[in-house]
ZAGUKE-238782 format. One record per residue (C-alpha): residue number from 1; residue in three letters; x, y, z. Coordinates in pm, 1 decimal. Layout:
# residues N
site resi NUM&resn Ala&u X&v Y&w Z
...
***
This chain:
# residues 254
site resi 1&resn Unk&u 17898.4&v 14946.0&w 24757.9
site resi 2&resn Unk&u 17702.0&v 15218.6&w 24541.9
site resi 3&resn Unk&u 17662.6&v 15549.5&w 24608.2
site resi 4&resn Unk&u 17293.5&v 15459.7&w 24593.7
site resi 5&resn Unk&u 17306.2&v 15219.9&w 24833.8
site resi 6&resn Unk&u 17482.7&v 15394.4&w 25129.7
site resi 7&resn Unk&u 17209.6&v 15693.0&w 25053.3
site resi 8&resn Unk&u 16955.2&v 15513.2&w 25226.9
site resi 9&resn Unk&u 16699.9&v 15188.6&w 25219.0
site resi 10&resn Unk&u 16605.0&v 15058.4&w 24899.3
site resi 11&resn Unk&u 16343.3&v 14779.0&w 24776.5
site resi 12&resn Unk&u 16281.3&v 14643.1&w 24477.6
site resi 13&resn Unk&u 16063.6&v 14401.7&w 24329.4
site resi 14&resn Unk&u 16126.6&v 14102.7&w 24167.8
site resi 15&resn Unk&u 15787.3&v 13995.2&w 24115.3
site resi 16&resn Unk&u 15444.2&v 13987.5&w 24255.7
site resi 17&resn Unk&u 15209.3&v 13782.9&w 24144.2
site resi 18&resn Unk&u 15037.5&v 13508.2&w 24344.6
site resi 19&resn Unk&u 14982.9&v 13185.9&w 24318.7
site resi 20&resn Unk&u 15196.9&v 13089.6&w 23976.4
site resi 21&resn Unk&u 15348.9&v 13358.7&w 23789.2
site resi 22&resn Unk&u 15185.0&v 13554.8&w 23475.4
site resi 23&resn Unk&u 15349.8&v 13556.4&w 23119.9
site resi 24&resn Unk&u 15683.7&v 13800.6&w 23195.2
site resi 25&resn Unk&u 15575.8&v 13803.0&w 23522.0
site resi 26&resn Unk&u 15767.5&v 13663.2&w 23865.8
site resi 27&resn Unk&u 15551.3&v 13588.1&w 24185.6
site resi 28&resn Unk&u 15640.1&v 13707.3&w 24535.3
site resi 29&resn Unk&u 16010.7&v 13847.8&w 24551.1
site resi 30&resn Unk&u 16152.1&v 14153.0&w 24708.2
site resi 31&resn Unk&u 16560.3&v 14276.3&w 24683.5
site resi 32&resn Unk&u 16667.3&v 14524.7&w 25059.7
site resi 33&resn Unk&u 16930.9&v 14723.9&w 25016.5
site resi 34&resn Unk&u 17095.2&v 14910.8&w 25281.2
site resi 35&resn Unk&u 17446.9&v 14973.2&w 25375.7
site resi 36&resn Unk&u 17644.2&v 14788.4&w 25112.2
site resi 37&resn Unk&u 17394.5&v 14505.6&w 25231.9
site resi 38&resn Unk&u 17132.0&v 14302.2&w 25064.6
site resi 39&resn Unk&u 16816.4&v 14091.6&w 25185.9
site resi 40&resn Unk&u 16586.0&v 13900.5&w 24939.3
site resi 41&resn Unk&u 16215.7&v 13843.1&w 25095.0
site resi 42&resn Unk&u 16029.8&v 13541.6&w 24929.1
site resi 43&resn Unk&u 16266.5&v 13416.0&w 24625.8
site resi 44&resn Unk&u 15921.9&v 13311.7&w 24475.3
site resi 45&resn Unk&u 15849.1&v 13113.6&w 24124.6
site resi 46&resn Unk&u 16038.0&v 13303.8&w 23883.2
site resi 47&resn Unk&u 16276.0&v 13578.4&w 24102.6
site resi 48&resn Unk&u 16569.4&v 13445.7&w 24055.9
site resi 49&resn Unk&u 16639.2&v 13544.2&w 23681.1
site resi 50&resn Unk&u 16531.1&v 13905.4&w 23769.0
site resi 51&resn Unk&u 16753.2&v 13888.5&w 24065.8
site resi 52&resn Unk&u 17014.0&v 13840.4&w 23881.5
site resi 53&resn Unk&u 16994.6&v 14110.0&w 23623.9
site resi 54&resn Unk&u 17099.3&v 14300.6&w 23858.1
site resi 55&resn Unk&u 17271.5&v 14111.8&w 24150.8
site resi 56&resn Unk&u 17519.8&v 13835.1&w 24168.1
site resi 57&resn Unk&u 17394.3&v 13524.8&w 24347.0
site resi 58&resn Unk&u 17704.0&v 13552.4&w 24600.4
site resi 59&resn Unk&u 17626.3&v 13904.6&w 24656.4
site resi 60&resn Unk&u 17300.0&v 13809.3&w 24855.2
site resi 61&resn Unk&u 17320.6&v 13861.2&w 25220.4
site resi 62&resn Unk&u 17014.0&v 13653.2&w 25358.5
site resi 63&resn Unk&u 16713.5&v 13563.8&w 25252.1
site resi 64&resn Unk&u 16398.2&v 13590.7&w 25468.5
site resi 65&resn Unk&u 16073.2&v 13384.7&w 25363.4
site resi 66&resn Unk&u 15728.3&v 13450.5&w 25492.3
site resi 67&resn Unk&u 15594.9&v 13091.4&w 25456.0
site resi 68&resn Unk&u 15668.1&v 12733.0&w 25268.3
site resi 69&resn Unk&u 15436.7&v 12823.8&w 24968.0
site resi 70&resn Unk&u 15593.7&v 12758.6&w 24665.6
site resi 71&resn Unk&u 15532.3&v 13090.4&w 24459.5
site resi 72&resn Unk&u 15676.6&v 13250.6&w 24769.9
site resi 73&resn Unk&u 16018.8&v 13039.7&w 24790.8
site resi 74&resn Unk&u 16048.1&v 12792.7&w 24479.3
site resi 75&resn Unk&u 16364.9&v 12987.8&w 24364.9
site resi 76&resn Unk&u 16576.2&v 12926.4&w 24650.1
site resi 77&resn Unk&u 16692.3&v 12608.0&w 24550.5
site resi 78&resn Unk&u 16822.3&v 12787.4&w 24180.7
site resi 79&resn Unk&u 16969.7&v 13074.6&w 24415.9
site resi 80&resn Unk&u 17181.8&v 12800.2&w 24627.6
site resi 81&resn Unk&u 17238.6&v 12609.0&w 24366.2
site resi 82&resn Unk&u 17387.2&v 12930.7&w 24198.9
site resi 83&resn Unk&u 17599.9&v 12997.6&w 24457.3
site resi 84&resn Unk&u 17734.7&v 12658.1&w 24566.7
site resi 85&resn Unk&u 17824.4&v 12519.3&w 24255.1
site resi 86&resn Unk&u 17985.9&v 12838.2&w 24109.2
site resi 87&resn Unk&u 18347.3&v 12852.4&w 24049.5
site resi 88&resn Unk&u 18430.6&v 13004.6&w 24450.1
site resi 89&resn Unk&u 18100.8&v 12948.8&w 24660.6
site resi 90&resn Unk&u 18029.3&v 13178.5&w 24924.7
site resi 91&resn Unk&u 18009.3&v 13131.7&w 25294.5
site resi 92&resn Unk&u 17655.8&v 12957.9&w 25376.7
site resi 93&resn Unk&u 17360.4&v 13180.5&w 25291.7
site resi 94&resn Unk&u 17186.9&v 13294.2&w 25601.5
site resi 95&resn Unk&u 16794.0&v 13199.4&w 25576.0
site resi 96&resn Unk&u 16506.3&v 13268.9&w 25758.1
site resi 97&resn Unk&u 16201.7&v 13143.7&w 25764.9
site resi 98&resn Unk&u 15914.2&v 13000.3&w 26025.7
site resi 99&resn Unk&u 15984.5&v 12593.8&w 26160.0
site resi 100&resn Unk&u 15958.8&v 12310.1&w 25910.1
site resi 101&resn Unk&u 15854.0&v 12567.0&w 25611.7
site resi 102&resn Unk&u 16155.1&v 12523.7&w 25337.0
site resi 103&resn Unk&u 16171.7&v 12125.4&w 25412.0
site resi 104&resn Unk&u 16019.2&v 12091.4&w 25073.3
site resi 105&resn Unk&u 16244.5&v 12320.3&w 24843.4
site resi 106&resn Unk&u 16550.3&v 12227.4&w 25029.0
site resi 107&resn Unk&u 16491.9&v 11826.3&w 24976.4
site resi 108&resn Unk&u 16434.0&v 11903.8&w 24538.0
site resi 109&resn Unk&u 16832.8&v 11839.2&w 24636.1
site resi 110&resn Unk&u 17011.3&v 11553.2&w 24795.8
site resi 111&resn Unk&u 17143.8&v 11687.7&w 25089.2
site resi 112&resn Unk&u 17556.1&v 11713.3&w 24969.4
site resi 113&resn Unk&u 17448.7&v 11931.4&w 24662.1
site resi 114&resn Unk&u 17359.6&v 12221.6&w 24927.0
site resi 115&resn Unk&u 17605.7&v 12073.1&w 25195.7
site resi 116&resn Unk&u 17759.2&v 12420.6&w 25342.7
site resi 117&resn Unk&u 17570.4&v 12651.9&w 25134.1
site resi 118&resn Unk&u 17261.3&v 12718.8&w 25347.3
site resi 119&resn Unk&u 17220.2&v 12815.5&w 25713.2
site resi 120&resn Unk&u 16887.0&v 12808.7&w 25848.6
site resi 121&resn Unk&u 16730.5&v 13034.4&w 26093.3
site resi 122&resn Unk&u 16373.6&v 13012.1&w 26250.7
site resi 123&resn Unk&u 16179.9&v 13323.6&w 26265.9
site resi 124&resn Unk&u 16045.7&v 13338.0&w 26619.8
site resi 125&resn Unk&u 15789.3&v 13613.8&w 26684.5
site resi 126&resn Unk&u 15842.7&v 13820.7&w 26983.1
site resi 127&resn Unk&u 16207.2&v 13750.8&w 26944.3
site resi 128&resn Unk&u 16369.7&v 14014.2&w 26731.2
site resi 129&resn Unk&u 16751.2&v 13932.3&w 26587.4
site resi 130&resn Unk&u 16968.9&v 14082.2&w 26357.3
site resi 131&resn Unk&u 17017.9&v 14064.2&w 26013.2
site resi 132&resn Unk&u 17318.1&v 14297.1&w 25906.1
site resi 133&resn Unk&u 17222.9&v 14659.1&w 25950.9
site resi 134&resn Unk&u 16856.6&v 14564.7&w 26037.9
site resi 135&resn Unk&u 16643.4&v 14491.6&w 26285.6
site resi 136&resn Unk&u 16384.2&v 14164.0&w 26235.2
site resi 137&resn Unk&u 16069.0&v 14165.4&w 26409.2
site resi 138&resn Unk&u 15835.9&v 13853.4&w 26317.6
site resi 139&resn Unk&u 15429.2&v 13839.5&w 26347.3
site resi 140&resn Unk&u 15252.6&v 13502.8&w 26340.0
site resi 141&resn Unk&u 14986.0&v 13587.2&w 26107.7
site resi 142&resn Unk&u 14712.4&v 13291.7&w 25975.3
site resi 143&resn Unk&u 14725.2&v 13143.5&w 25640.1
site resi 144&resn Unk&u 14687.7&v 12802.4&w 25549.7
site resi 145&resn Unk&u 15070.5&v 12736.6&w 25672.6
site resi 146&resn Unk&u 15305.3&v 12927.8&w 25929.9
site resi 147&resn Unk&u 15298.0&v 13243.1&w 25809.9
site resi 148&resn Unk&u 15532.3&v 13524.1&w 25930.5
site resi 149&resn Unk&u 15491.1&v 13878.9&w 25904.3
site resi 150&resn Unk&u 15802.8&v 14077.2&w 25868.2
site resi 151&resn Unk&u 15943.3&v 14391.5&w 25969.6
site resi 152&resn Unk&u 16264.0&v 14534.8&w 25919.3
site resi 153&resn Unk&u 16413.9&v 14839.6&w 26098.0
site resi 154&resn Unk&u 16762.3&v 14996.7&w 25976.9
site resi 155&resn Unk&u 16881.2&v 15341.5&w 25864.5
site resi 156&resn Unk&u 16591.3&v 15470.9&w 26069.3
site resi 157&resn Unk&u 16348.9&v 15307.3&w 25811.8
site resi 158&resn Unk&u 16102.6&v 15025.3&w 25873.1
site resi 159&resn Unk&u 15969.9&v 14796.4&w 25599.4
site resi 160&resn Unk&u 15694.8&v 14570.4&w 25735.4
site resi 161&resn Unk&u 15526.2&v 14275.0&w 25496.2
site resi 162&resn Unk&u 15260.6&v 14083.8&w 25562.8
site resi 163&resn Unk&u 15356.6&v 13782.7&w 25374.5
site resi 164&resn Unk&u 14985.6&v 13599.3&w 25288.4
site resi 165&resn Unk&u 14758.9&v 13663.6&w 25593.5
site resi 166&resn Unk&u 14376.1&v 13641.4&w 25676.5
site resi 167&resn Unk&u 14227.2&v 13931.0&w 25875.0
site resi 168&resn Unk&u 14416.3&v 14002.1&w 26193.7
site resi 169&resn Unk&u 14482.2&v 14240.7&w 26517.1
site resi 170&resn Unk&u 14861.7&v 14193.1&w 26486.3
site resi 171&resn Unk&u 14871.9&v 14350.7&w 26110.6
site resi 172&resn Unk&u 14822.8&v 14725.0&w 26271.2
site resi 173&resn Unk&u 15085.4&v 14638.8&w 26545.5
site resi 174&resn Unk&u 15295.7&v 14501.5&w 26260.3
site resi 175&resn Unk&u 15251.0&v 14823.4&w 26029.5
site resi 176&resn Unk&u 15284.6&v 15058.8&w 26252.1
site resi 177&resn Unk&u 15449.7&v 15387.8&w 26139.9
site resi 178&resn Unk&u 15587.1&v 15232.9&w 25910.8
site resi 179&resn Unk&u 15777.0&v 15428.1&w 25576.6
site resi 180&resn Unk&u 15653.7&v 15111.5&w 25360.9
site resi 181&resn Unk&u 15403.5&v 14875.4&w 25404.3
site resi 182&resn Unk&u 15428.2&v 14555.8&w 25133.4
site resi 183&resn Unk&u 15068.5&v 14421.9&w 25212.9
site resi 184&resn Unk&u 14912.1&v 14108.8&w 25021.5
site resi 185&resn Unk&u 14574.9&v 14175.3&w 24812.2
site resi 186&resn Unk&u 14456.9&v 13879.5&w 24656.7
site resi 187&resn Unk&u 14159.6&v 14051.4&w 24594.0
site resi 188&resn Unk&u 14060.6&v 14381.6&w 24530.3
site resi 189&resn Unk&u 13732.2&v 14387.4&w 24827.7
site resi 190&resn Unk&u 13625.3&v 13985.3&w 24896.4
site resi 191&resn Unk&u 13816.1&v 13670.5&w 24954.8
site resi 192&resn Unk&u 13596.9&v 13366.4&w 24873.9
site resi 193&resn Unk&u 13456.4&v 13221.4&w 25167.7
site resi 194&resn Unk&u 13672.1&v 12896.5&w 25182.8
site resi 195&resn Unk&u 13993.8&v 13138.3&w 25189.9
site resi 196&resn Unk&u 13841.7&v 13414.2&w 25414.3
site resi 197&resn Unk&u 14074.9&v 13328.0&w 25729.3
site resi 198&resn Unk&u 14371.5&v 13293.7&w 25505.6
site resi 199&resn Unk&u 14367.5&v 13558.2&w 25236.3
site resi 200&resn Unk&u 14323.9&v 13939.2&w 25259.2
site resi 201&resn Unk&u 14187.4&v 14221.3&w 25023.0
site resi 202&resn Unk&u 14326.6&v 14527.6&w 24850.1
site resi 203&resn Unk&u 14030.3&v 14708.2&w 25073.8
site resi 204&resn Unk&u 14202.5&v 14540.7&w 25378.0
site resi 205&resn Unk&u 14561.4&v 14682.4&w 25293.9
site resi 206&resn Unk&u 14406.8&v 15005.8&w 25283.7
site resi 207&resn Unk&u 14221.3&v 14997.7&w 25643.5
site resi 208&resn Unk&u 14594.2&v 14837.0&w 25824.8
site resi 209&resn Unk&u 14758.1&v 15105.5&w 25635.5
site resi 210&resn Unk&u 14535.5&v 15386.6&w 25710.3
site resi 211&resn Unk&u 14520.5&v 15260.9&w 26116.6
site resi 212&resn Unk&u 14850.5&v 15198.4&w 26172.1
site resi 213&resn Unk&u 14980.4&v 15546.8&w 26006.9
site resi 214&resn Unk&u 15210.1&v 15399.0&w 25725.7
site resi 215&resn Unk&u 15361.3&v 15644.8&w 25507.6
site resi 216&resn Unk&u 15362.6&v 15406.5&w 25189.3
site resi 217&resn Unk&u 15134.0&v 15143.8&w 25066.1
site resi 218&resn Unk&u 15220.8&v 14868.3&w 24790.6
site resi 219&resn Unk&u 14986.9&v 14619.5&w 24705.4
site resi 220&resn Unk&u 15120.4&v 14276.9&w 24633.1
site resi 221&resn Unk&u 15025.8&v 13883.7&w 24566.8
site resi 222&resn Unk&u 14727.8&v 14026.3&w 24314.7
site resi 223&resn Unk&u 14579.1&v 13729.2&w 24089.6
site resi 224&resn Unk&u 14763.5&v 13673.7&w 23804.4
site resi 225&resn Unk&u 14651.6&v 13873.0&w 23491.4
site resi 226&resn Unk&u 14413.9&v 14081.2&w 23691.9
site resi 227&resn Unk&u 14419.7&v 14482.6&w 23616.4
site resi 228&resn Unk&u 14529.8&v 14686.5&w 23892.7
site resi 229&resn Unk&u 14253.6&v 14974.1&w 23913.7
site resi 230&resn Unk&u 14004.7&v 14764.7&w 24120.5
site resi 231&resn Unk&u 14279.6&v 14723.7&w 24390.3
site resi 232&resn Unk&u 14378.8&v 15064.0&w 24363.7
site resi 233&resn Unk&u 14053.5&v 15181.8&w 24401.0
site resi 234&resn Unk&u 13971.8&v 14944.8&w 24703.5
site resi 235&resn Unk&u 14268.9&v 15042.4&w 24878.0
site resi 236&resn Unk&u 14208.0&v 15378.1&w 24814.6
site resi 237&resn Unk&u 13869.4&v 15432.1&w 24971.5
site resi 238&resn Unk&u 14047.2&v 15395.7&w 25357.8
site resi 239&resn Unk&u 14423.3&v 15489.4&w 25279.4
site resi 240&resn Unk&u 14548.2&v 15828.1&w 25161.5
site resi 241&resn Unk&u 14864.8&v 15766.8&w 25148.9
site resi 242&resn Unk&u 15164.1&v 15724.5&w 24855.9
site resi 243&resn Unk&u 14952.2&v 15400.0&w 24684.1
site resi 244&resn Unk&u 15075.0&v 15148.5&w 24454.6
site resi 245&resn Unk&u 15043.2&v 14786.4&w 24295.7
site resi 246&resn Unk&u 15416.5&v 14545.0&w 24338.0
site resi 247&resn Unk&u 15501.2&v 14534.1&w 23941.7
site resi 248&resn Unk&u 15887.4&v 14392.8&w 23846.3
site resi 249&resn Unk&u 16117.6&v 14629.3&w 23849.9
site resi 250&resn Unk&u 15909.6&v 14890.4&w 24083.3
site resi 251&resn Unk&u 16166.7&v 15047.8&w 24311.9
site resi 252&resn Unk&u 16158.5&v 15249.6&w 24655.1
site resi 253&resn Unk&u 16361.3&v 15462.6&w 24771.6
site resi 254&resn Unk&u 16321.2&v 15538.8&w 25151.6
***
């Protein structure tokens, strides 16, 4: 453990594009650090090499996924396979994620490649367990699969991510006071109408944010290859807060 890391709670992105990832680029992924311990949120197409530029593969704690999308949990099968086929594997990796939503990435394996190296956990909302130093609340928020919202408490910090959602009530509850809010923002102000329920807006961060009091915004899950200034700007127009767009490497230090 780092000096940096007993200081206080830290995130830092991996990636965060949606849908596929851009040229350099890595969709969804997110690295917690608190406490010696670490958390990776959506290993999504393309996290796992920036992962580990920085962080062993055994050195992962638990991994928490929002939903069975593939650009928001493709690289767990490289991060298991990392682990369990290394020269000493690890205890099982501790994963959570909503019912049924990794029975995709975990069968790219037959099942004695991965035998002992993954322990899976569902993410019930209204049931809050713990994860190491933290706290885990989960929101069922709609998208076109299970979706969980996320929010982690510890070091008297709260992180709260939206995974991919559609308009909802529960985002504010799910934000609230929170030091950092990691919202999705397809789109800087309109989701086409066929993804309206499942998709939100840069302009849509902004409003949760600016409602539920968050002290920090970061916009993730824009298209690939799109400038950031039009989400900015969206955002921007509700929320007055600390504002920025999820780029690799982009660190927080709460």
């Amino acid at each position: 453990m780092t000096a940096g890391e007993s200081a206080g709670v830290r995130l830092t992105v991996l990636g965060g594009c949606g849908a596929w990832p851009a040229a350099g680029q890595a969709c969804s992924g997110y690295l917690v650090a608190y406490d010696g311990f670490r958390v990776l949120i959506d290993p999504g197409y393309a996290t796992l090499p920036r992962l580990l530029a920085s962080t062993a593969a055994e050195e992962v704690d638990a991994v928490l996924v929002s939903h069975g999308h593939p650009d928001h949990c493709a690289d767990l099968n490289p991060l298991l396979r990392a682990r369990v086929l290394g020269a000493a594997p690890p205890p099982a990796l501790p994963v959570y994620a909503p019912p049924g939503a990794l029975d995709a990435v975990l069968a790219l394996d037959r099942p004695a490649m991965l035998a002992g190296g993954v322990e899976l956990l569902e993410l019930t909302p209204g049931r809050p367990c713990e994860v190491g130093p933290f706290r885990l609340d989960a929101w069922s928020l709609p998208h076109h699969v299970p979706n969980a919202g996320l929010r982690l408490t510890g070091g008297g910090r709260v992180i709260a991510y939206t995974g991919d959602t559609g308009p909802a009530d529960e985002l504010v509850d799910l934000a609230r006071d929170a030091d950092l809010l990691l919202a999705e923002a397809t789109y800087p102000e309109w989701v086409p109408e066929e993804d309206a329920r499942h998709l939100s807006t840069a302009a849509d961060a902004g409003r949760t944010a600016s409602s539920a009091g968050a002290a920090r915004l970061l916009l993730t899950h824009l298209w690939p290859d799109t400038p950031h200034e039009p989400a900015l700007d969206a955002a921007s127009r509700s929320y007055t807060g600390h504002l920025a767009v999820a780029t690799a490497g982009h660190t927080v230090h709460l």
